[in-house]
Structures are given as structure tokens and as C-alpha cells.
SELUM-635174 format. One record per residue (C-alpha): residue in one letter; x, y, z; residue number from 1. Coordinates in Angstrom, 1 decimal. Example, Ala and Ser with C-alpha at 12.3 -4.5 7.8 and 13.67 -1.06 7.14 Angstrom:
+------+--------+--------+--------+-----+
| code |      x |      y |      z | pos |
+------+--------+--------+--------+-----+
|    a |   12.3 |   -4.5 |    7.8 |   1 |
|    s |   13.7 |   -1.1 |    7.1 |   2 |
+------+--------+--------+--------+-----+
//
This chain:
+------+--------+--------+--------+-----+
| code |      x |      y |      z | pos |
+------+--------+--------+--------+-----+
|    x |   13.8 |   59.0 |  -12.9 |   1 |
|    x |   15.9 |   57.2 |  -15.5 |   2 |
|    x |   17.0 |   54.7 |  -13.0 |   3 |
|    x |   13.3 |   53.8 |  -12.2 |   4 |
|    x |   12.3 |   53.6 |  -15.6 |   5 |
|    x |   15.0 |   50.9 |  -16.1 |   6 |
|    x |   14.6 |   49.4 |  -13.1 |   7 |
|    x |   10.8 |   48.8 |  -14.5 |   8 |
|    x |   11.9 |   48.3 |  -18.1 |   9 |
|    x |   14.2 |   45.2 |  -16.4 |  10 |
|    x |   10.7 |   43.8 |  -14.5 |  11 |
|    x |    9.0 |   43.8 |  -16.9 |  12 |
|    x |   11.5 |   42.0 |  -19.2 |  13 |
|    x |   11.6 |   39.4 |  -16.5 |  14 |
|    x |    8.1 |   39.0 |  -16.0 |  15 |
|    x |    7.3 |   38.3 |  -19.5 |  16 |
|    x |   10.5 |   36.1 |  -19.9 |  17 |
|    x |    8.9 |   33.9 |  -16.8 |  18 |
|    x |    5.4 |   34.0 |  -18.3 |  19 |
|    x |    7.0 |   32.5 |  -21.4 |  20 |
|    x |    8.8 |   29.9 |  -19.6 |  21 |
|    x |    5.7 |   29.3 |  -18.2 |  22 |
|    x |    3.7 |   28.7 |  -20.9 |  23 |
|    x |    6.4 |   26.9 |  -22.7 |  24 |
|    x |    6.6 |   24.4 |  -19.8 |  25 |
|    x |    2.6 |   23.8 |  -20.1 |  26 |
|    x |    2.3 |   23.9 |  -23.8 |  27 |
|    x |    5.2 |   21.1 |  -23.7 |  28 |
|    x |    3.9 |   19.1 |  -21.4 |  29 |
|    x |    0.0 |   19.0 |  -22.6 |  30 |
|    x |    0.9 |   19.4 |  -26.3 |  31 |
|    x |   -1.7 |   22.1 |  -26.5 |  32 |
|    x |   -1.8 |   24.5 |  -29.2 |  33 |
|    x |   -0.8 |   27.8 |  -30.0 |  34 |
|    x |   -4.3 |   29.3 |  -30.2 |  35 |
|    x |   -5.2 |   27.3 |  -27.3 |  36 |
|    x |   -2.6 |   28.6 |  -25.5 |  37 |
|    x |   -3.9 |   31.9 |  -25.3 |  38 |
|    x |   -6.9 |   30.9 |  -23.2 |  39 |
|    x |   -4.4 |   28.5 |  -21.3 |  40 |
|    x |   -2.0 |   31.1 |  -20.3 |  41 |
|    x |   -4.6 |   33.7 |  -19.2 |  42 |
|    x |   -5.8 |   30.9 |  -16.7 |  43 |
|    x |   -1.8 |   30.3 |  -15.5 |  44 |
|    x |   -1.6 |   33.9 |  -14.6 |  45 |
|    x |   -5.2 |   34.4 |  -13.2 |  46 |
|    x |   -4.3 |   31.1 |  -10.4 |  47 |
|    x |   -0.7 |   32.7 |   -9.9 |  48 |
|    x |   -2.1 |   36.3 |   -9.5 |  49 |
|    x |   -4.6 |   35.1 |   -6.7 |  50 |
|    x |   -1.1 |   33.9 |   -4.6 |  51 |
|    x |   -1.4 |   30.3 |   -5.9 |  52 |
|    x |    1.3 |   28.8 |   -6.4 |  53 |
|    x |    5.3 |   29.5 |   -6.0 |  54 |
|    x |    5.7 |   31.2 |   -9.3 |  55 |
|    x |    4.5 |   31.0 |  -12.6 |  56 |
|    x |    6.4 |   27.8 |  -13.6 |  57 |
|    x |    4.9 |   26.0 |  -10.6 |  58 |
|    x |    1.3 |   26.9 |  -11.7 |  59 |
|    x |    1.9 |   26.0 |  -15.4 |  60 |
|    x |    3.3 |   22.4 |  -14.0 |  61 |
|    x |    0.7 |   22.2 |  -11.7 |  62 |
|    x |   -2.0 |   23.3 |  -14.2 |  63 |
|    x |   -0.5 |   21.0 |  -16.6 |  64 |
|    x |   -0.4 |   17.8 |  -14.5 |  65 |
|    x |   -4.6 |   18.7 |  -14.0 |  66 |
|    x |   -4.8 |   18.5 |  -17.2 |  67 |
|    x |   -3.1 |   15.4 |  -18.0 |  68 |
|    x |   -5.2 |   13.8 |  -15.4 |  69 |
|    x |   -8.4 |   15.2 |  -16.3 |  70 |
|    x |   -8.0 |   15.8 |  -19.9 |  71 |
|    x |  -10.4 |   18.8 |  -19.3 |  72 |
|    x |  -10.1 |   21.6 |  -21.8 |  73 |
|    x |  -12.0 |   24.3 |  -20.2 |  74 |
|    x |   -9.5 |   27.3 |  -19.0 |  75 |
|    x |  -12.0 |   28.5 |  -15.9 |  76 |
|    x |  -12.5 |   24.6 |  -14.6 |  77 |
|    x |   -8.7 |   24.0 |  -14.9 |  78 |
|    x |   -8.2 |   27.2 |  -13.0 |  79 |
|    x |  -10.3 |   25.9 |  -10.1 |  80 |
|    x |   -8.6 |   22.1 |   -9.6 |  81 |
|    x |   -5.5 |   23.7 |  -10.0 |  82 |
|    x |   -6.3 |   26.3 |   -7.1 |  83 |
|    x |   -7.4 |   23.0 |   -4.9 |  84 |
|    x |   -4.7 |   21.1 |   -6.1 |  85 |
|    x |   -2.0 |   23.6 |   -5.2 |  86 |
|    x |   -3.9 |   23.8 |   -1.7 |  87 |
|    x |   -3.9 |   20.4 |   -1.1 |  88 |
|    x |   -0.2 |   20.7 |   -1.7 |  89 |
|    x |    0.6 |   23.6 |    0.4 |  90 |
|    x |   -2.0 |   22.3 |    3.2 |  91 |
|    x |   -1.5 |   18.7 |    3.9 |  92 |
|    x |    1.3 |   17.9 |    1.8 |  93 |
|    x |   -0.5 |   15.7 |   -1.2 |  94 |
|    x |    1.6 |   16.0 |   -4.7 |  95 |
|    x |   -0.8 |   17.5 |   -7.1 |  96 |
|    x |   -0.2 |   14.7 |   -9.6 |  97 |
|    x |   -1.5 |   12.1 |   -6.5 |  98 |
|    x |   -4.4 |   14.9 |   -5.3 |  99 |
|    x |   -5.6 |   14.7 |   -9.1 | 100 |
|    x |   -5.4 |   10.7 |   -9.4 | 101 |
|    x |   -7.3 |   10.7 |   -6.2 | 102 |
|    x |  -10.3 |   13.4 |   -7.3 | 103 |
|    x |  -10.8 |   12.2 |  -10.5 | 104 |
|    x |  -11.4 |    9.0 |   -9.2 | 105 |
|    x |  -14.1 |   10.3 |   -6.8 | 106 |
|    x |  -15.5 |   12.0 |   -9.9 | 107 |
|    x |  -15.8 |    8.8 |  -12.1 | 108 |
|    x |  -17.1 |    6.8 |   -9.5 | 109 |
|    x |  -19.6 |    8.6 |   -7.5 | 110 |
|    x |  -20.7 |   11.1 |  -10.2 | 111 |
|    x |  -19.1 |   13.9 |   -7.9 | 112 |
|    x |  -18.0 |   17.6 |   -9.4 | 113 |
|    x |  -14.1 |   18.6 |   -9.0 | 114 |
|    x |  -15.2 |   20.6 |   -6.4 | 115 |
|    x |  -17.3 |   17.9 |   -4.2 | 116 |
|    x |  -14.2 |   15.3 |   -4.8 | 117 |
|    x |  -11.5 |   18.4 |   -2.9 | 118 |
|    x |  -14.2 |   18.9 |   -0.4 | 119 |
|    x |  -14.3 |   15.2 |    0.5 | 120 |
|    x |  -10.8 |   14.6 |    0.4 | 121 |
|    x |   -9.9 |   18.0 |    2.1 | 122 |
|    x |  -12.6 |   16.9 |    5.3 | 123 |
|    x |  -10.7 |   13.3 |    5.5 | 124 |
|    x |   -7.7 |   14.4 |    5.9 | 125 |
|    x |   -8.7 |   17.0 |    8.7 | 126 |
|    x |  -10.2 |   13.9 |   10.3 | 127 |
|    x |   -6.9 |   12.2 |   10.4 | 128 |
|    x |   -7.6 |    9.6 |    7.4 | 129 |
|    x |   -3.8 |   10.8 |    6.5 | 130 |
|    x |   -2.1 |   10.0 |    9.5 | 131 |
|    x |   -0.6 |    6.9 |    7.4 | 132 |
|    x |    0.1 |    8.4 |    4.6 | 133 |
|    x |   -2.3 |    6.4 |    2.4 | 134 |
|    x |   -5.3 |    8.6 |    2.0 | 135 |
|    x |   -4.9 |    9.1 |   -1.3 | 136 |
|    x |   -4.2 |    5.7 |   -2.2 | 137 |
|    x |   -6.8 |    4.5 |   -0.5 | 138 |
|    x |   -9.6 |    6.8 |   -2.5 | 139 |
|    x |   -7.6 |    5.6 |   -5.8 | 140 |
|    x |   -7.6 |    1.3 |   -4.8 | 141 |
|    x |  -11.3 |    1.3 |   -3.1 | 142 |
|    x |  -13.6 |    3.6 |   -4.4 | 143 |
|    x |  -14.6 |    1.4 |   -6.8 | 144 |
|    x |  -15.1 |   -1.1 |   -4.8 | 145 |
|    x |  -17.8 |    0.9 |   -2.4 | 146 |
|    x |  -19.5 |    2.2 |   -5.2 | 147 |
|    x |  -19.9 |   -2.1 |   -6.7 | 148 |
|    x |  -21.7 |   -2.5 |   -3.0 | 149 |
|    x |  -23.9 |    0.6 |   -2.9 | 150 |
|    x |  -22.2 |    3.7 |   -1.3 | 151 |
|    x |  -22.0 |    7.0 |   -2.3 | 152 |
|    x |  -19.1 |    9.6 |   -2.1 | 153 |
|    x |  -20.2 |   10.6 |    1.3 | 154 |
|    x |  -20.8 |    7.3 |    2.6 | 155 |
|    x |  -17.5 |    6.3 |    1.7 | 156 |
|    x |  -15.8 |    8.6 |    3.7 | 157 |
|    x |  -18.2 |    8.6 |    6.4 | 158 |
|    x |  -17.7 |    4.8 |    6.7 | 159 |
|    x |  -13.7 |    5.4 |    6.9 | 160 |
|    x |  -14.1 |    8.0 |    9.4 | 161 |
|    x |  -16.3 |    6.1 |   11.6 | 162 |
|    x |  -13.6 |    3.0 |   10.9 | 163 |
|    x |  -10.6 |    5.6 |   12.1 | 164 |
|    x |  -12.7 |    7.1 |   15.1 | 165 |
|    x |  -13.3 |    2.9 |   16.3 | 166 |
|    x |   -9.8 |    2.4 |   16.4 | 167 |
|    x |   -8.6 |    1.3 |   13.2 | 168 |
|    x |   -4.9 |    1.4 |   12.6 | 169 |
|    x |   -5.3 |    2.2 |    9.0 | 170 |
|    x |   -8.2 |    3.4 |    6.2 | 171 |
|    x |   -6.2 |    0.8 |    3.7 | 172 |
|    x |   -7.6 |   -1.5 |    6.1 | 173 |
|    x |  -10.5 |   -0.8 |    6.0 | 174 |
|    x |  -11.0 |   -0.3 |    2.3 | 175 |
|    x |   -9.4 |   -4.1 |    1.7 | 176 |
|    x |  -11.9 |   -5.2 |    4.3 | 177 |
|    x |  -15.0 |   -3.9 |    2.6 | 178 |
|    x |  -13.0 |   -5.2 |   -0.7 | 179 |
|    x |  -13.1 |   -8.2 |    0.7 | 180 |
|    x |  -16.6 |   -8.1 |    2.0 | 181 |
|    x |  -18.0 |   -7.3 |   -1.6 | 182 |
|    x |  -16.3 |  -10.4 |   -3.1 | 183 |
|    x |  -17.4 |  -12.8 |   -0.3 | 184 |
|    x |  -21.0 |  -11.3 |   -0.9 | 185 |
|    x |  -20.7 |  -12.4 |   -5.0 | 186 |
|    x |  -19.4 |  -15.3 |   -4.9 | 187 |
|    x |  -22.5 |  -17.2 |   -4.2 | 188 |
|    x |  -20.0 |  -19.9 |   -1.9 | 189 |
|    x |  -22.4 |  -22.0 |    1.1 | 190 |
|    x |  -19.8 |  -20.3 |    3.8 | 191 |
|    x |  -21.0 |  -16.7 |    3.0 | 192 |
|    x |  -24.9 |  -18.1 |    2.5 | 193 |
|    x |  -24.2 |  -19.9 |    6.3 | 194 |
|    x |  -22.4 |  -16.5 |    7.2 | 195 |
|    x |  -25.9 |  -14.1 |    5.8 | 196 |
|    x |  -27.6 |  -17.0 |    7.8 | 197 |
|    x |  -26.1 |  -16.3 |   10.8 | 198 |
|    x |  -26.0 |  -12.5 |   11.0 | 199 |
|    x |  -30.0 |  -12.8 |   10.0 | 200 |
+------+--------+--------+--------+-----+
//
């Protein structure tokens, strides 16, 4: 019985000694403060206790690179990007710091929620808008550039899956193509009024 009772006494020593580490790593890294914290670390241990996550450290950093990204300051919203981030990462192989880039992106575009901007990224990489690696890079360089012409979150993606299924090599491709296509469309030039011409 004594030997249990240390044997639990030593857990729990190491637990909380993790749990501080853990909050020390997000408290440095967002510069939040101490009352702040408490809210903060509640939402650390509530992602880590649903099996997110590789420990308590990795959630804090992870949770702490949302929040950079995001600069959102409610505990229960962090805890749910973190929990898509850190799925994205254990998934399909996306760094959370990239994932976040990406989704907030999305979100400041096309008016999406956190949740939307996962769902759309998590449904173009299962339809093999990954497969050169520039995905996220792709969301993060065109976005912007669909929304200036007219599309919405969904018809971005749509119009990259459709792009992949046709054959093309590479979504970057096909975002700097309908880059390009939006500048050509501006610029007012007598080749691209010969060109509208010409399509009808």
C-alpha cells in the first residue's frame, strides 16, 4: 500500500511538473497573462485529455502557434483549431503553424468560420490537391485572387478539384493561371477586349 501511494504521489508530481512546463511554454510564447492563463491552461488540458496531441507540451505549442496566427483570445474557439490543427498534422502531415496560415486565410477572404476553412482544406487534400505538396501554399498565394474575380470558398476549391481531376500537374498552376486571368481581365489592354471578343 505504501508503495502505491508513492508510486501515485510520484505521478502526480510529474503530471503537474508537465502541466507547468506546459503552460510555461504557451504563456512564453503568446505573452499571455497570469490570470489569463488560467482559462488558457484549462483549454491545454481539455484538447490533451480528448487524445490530441503527443503530450501536454505539444498541445501548449500547438495551441500557442493558433493563437499567434489567429490572435483569437477565446479558450473554447482555440480549443477547437487546435483539435483540427493537430489533425491536420497527424492526418496529412501539414505543420500546424502552415495549417493555421492557410485557414486563416480562407477566413479573411471568404468570410468562412475556423471550422468551414478545416473542412475545406481537410476535403482538398482527400481529393489529392496535396500530392505536390503545395496545398497549403496555394490557399495562402491565391485565395485572394479568386475572391478579386467572384468566387466563394467553395468555388475555389471546387474549381481546383475540377482543374486536378482534368489533368493538371499542379493546383499552383492553376491558382497562377486564374491569377493571371484576373489581371488580364483589369487591365483594360485591346488584346484582352479582342480576346472577350473572341470567346463571345
Amino acid at each position: 500500500l505504501a508503495d502505491g501511494i508513492k508510486a501515485l504521489v510520484g505521478s502526480l508530481k510529474d503530471l503537474a511538473l508537465e502541466s507547468q512546463k506546459a503552460n510555461n511554454t504557451f504563456q512564453t510564447a503568446t505573452g499571455a497573462s497570469t490570470a489569463e492563463m488560467e482559462e488558457f491552461s484549462d483549454a491545454i488540458e481539455r484538447v490533451y485529455s480528448k487524445n490530441f496531441g503527443e503530450s501536454l507540451e505539444d498541445v501548449a505549442e500547438s495551441m500557442a502557434q493558433v493563437k499567434q496566427q489567429t490572435r483569437e483570445i477565446d479558450p473554447s474557439k482555440l480549443e477547437e483549431l487546435t483539435e483540427n490543427a493537430i489533425t491536420l498534422r497527424d492526418t496529412f502531415g501539414f505543420e500546424v503553424n502552415e495549417t493555421m496560415r492557410a485557414a486563416k486565410m480562407l477566413m479573411d477572404q471568404f468570410g468562412v468560420s475556423g471550422e468551414e476553412a478545416f473542412n475545406l482544406i481537410v476535403q482538398g487534400a482527400q481529393n489529392g490537391l496535396d500530392k505536390n505538396g503545395d496545398l497549403l501554399d496555394s490557399i495562402n498565394e491565391y485565395s485572394v485572387h479568386y475572391k478579386q474575380i467572384g468566387y466563394d470558398a467553395e468555388g475555389f476549391f471546387n474549381s481546383l478539384v475540377n482543374g486536378a481531376a482534368a489533368g493538371t500537374f499542379s493546383v499552383d498552376k492553376l491558382g497562377d493561371t486564374m491569377k493571371e486571368f484576373g489581371i488580364r481581365t483589369k487591365d483594360n489592354s485591346d488584346s484582352t477586349k479582342k480576346a472577350f471578343r473572341d470567346l463571345g
